[in-house]
C-alpha positions as CSV (number, residue, x, y, z in Angstrom):
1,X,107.3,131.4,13.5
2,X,108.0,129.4,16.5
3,X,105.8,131.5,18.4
4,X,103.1,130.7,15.9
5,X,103.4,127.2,16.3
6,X,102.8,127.3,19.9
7,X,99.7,128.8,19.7
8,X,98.5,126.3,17.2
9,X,99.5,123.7,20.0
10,X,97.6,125.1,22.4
11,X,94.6,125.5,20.5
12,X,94.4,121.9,19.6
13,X,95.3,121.1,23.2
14,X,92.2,122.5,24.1
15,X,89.4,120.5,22.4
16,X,87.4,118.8,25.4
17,X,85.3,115.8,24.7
18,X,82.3,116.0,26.5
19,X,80.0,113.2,28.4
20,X,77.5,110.9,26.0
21,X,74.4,112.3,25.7
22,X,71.2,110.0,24.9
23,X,67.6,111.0,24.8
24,X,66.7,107.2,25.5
25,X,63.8,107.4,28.7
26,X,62.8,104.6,30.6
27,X,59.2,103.8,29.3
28,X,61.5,102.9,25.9
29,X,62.1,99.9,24.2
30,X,65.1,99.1,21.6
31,X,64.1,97.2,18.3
32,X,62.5,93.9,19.3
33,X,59.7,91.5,18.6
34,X,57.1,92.9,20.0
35,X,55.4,90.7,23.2
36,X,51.3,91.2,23.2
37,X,49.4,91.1,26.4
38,X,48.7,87.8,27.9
39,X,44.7,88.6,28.8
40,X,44.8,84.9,30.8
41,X,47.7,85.9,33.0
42,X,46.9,89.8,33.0
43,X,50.3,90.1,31.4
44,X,50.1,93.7,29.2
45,X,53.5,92.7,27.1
46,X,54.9,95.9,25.5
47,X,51.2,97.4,25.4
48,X,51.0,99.2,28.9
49,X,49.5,102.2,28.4
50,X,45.9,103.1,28.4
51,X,43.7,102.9,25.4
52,X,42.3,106.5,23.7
53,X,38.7,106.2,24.3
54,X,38.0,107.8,21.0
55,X,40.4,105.7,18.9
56,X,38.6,103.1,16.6
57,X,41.7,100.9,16.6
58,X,42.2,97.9,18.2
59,X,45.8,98.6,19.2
60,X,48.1,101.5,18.8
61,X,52.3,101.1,18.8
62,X,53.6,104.0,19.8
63,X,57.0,103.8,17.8
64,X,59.6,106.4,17.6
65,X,63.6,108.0,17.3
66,X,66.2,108.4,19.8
67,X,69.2,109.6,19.6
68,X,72.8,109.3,21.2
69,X,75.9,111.5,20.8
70,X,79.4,112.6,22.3
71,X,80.9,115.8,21.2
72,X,83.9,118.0,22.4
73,X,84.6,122.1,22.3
74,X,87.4,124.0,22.4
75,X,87.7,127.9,23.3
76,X,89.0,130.8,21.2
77,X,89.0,134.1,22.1
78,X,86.3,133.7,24.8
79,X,83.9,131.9,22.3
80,X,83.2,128.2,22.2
81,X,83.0,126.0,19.3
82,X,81.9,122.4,19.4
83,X,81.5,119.6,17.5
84,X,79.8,116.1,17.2
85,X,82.3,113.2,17.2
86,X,79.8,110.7,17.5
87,X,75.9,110.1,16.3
88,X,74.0,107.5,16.6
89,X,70.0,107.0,15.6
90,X,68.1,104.5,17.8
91,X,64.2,103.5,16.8
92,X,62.0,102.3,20.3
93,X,58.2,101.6,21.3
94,X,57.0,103.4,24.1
95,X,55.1,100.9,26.4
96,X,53.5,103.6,28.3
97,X,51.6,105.1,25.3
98,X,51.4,101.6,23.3
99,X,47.7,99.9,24.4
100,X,46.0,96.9,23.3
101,X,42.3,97.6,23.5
102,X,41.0,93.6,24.1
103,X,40.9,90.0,24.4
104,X,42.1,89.3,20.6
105,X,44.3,86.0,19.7
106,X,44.3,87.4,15.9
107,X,48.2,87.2,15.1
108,X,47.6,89.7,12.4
109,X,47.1,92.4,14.7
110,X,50.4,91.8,16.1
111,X,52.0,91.8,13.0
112,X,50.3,95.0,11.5
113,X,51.5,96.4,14.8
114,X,55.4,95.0,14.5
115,X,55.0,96.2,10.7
116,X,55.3,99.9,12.7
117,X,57.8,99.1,14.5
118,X,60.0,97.8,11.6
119,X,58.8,100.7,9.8
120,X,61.1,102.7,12.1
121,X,63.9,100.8,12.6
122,X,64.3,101.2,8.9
123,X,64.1,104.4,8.8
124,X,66.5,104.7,11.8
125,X,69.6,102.3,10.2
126,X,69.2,104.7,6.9
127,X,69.9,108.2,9.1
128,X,72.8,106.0,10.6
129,X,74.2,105.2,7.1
130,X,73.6,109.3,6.2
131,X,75.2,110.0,9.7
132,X,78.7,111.5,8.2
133,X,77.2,113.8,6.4
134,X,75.3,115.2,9.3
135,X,78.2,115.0,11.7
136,X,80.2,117.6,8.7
137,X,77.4,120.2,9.2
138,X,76.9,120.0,12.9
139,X,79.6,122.7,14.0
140,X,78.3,125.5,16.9
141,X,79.7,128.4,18.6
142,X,78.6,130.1,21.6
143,X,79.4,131.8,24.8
144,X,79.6,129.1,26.9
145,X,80.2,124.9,27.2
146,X,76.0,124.9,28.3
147,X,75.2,127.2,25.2
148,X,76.8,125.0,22.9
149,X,75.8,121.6,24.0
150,X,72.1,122.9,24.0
151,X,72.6,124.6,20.4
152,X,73.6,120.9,19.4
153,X,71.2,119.0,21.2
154,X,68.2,121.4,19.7
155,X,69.5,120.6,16.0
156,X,69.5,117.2,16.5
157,X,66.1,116.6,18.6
158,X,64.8,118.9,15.5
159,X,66.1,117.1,12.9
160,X,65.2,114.1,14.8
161,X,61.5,115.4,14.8
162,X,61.1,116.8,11.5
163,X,62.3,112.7,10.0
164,X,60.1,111.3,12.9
165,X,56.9,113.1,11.7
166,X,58.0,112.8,7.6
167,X,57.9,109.4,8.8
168,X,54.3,109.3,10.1
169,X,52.9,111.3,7.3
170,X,54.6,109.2,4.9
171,X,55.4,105.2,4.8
172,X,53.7,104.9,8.2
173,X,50.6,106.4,6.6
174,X,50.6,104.6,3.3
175,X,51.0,101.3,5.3
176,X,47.8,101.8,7.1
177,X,45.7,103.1,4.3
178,X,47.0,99.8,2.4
179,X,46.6,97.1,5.2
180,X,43.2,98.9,6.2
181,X,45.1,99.0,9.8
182,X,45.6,95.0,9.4
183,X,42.3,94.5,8.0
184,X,43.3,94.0,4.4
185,X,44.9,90.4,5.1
186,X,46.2,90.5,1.1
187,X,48.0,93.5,1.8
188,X,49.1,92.9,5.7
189,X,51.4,89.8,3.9
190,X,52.4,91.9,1.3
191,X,53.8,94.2,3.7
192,X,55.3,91.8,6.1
193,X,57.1,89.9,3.1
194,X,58.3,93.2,2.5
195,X,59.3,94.6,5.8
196,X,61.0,91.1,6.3
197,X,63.3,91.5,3.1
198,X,64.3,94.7,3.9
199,X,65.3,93.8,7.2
200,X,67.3,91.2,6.5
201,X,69.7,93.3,3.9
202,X,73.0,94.0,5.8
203,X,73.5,97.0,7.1
């Protein structure tokens, strides 16, 4: 029995938490008002990147997920099983792929371009309130510290993706289509009453 119990100890002993990890790049942007360009100073605000020639649009917001995590592993028997302890969901714009095609003092534009942005962040503070369920189901083994981090890092940047693109095919979608890309002024307050609300429930 006693000899049991100090195996137990030592197995325990050897969970080893592992550096954070974030998937946050430079060119990002945490949640924010967004800043358009300044076309009398040359200032490009949070729109930096270079307009798509074939785009009909006069802006594009380049919004997305992020992700940052700790977990720790422990070795049995020559295998290593990990876990997340931590998870957190982070929603950015991208400045280098975000553009402003113009000269255009329309506020509305900026707003219908925010509304993405706050599209997201939504999104982002509901996986955060789902988070402990995740964190139950993300449990790995492998052969080595390196093959379990990347086993965990793949499920979440795929998970991350497959909500990211639900996203873009879904509300993202349908706020276009009923703004008319901003051009629906009806609809574009509709929507920013709406986004607003929602924003300002606790989280």
């Amino acid at each position: 029995m006693l000899f049991r119990v100090a195996l137990l100890q030592v197995a325990v002993a050897l969970w080893t938490v592992a550096p954070r990890v974030s998937t946050t790049h430079c060119d990002e942007i945490p949640y924010r008002r967004l800043v358009p360009p300044n076309h009398e100073t040359g200032g490009r605000g949070n729109f930096k990147g270079e307009r798509n020639p074939d785009s009909p649009h006069a802006a594009q917001t380049f919004a997305g997920m992020s992700f940052e995590y700790k977990f720790s592993y422990k070795v049995r028997g020559g295998v290593f099983y990990a876990r997340v302890d931590e998870l957190h969901y982070r929603s950015y714009v991208d400045e280098s792929r975000s553009w402003w095609a113009k000269p255009c003092d329309d506020p509305s534009l900026l707003r219908h371009e925010q509304g993405h942005f706050d599209i997201t962040e939504l999104r982002v503070r509901e996986l955060n309130q789902l988070k402990s369920k995740s964190l139950r189901r993300l449990k790995v083994r492998g052969l080595s510290a390196d093959a379990v981090e990347d086993t965990l890092h793949r499920k979440l940047t795929n998970h991350m993706h497959r909500e990211n693109e639900a996203l873009i095919r879904g509300e993202q979608a349908r706020y276009d289509a009923e703004t008319q890309h901003g051009g629906d002024r009806a609809q574009q307050q509709r929507w920013d009453e709406d986004l607003s609300q929602r924003l300002r429930k606790p989280r």
